[in-house]
N, C-alpha and C positions, 0 to 999 in steps of 0.2 A: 504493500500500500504506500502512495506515498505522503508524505505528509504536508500538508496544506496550508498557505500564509497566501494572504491576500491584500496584497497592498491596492492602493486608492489606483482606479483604472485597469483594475483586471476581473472581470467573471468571477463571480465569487459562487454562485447559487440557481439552480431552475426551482421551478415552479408551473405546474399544473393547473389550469381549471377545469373543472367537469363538475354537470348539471348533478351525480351524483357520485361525492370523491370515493365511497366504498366500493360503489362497482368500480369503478377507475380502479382503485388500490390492487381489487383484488385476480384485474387484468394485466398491472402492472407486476405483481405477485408471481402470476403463471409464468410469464416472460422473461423475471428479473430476477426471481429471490428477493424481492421488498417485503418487507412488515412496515408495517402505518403502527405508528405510534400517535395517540390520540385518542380522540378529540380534543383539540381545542375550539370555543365558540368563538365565533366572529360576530363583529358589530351587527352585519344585517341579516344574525339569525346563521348563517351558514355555518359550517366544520373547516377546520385543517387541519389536515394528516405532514406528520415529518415521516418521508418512505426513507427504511434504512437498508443499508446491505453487508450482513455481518457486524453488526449491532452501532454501523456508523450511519449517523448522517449523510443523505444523497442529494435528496430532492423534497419540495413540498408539493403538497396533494389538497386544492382549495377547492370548495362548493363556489360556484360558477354565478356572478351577481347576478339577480332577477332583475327580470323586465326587458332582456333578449337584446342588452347595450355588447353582450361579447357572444363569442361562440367560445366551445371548448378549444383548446392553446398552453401550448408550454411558454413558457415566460423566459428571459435570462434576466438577470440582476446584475450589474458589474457594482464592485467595492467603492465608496468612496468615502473621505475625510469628512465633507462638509456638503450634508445633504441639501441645505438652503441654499451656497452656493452654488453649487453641482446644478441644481435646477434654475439658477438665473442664467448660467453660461449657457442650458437648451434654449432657453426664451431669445438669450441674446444672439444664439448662432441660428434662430426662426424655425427650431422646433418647438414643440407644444408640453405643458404640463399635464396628463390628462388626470392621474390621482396628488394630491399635493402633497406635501412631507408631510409624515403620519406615523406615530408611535405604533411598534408592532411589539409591545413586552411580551417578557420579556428579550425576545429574538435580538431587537433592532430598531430601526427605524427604514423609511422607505418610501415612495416616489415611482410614479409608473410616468413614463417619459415616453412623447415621439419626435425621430428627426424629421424635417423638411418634406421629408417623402413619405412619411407616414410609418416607418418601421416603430416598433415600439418597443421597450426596453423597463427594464428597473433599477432602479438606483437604491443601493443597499448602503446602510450608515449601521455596522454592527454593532449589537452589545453581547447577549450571551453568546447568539452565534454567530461565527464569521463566513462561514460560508460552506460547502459540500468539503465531507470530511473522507470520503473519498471518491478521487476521478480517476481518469485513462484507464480501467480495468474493465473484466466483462461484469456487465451488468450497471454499469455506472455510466456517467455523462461522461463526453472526450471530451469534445466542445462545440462550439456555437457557431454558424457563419453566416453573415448578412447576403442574402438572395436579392437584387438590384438588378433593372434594366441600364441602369448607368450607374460602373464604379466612378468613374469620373468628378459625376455629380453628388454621389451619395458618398467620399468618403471624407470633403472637409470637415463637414458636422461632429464626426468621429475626432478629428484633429483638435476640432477646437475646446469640444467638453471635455475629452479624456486623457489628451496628449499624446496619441496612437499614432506612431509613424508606421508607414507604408509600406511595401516590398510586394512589387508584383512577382505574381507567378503560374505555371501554366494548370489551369484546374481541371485536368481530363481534356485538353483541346478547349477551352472556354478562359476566357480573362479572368485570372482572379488574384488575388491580396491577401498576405499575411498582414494582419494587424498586430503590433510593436510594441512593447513597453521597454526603452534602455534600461539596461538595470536589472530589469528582474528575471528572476532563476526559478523556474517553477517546474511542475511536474518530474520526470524522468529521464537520465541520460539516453536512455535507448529509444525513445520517443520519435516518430518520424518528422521532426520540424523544428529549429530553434526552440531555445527554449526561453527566449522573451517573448516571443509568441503567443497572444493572448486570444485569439480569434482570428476569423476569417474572410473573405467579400469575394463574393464567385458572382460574376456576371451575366444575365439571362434573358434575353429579348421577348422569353413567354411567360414572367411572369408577370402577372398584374399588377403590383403591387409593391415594393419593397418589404421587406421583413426579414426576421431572425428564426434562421432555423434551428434547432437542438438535436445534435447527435451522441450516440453512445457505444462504447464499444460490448461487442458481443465475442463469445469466443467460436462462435457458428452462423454465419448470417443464414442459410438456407433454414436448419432447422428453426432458428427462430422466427423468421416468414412464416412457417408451418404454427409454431404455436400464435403467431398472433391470430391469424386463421382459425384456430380452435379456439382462441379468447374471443372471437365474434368480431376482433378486428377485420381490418384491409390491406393488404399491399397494394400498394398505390403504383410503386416502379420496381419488376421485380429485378430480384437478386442481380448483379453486374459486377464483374471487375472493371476498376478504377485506379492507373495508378502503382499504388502499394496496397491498396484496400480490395475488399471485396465488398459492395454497401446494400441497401434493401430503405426503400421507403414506405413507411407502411402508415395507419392511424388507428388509433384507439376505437373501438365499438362507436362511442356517439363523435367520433370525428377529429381528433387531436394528432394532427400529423408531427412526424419524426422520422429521423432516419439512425439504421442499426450499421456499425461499420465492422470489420474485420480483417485486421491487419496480416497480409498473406505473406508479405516480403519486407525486409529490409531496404531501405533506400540505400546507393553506394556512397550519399552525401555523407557527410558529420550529423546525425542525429539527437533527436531534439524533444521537448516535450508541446503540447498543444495549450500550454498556459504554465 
């Protein structure tokens, strides 16, 4: 496992919403190895589950706000110092605030954030936790990568809130972008990517929308296609080598898309971790 510090501008945490987190959990369960620890109540009445793996910290599992303003969605949250600021430098670079900084005790504090193009994000200010207590393994998050019709356009916003420098690279035959933290050491030497590497920007002309995708690594992409299949899930784009990867894009029963990776090869580069 490895061990986790999350300095200000790096991913720290996902998050889940589903209209019912127990069925989620216990889809997540089949697939993953998660326990939901919980209930805790929420303000408007809902639950949130912390899903563990091997009795760590992964991810959180939240009931889905009423009144049909979201659909089900994994969330990322990146680390920051000063959640107040942190949300004037989106307003100031002409993103949006869409939840405002907000006590989550004990956990944290917090901030749901969109850039310019509408991808949307969290801002996490910790207190008891700092963020997923374990990644890169099977059954955990690897990391995160911003889905854009224009990296171009979509990755100043990145530069100016978070300090994330750039480094193009080729993403399966598609434009795409490590995103950068100098300084920081994170994940695993054997890892396929530097390791100030805090996330990703892959370029995509079909998709609608901007957004952050959540990937994880598995230690069988095919069979777990198979079980999300039996969890009532979808694959959405089957199984494929990519890369150094083998990946599978699937969603959750009422709808929560993610993609499962599977690391087949070693790159001949200097390798690296994904945050």
């Amino acid at each position: 496992m490895a061990e986790k510090t999350y300095p200000h501008g790096v991913p720290c945490w996902i998050e889940a919403l589903h209209a019912d987190p127990r069925a989620a959990l216990a889809f997540y369960g089949q697939l993953f190895g998660w326990e939901g620890v919980g209930p805790v109540p929420m303000p408007d009445g809902g639950e949130y589950f912390v899903a563990r793996l091997h009795g760590d910290d992964v991810a959180g599992i939240a009931t889905l706000p009423a009144g049909g303003i979201a659909e089900p969605a994994w969330t990322t949250y990146v680390r920051v110092d000063e959640l107040e600021a942190t949300a004037r430098r989106v307003l100031d670079a002409g993103g949006q605030v869409i939840v405002s900084p907000t006590d989550a005790p004990p956990a944290g504090r917090l901030a749901i954030v969109a850039s310019p193009r509408s991808a949307t994000l969290g801002l996490w200010e910790p207190a008891a936790r700092a963020g997923a207590q374990r990644v890169n393994e099977s059954g955990a998050w690897a990391m995160s990568a911003l889905r854009t019709r224009s990296l171009a356009k979509a990755t100043p916003f990145y530069a100016t809130v978070f300090g994330w420098e750039v480094e193009p690279f080729d993403a399966g035959g598609a434009p795409g972008v490590l995103f950068r933290v100098p300084g920081y050491v994170g994940g695993l030497p054997q890892q396929p990517v530097p390791r100030d590497v805090v996330a990703a920007g892959i370029e995509d002309p079909q998709v609608d929308y901007d957004h952050w995708s959540v990937d994880f690594w598995i230690d069988d992409v095919d069979a777990a296609a198979e079980r999300v299949t039996a969890g009532g899930g979808t694959v959405i784009s089957a199984p494929a080598d990519a890369a150094n990867f083998r990946r599978v894009v699937v969603a959750s029963p009422d709808g929560a898309v993610f993609t499962l990776s599977q690391l087949i090869r070693q790159p001949l580069a200097t390798a690296g971790s994904v945050r």
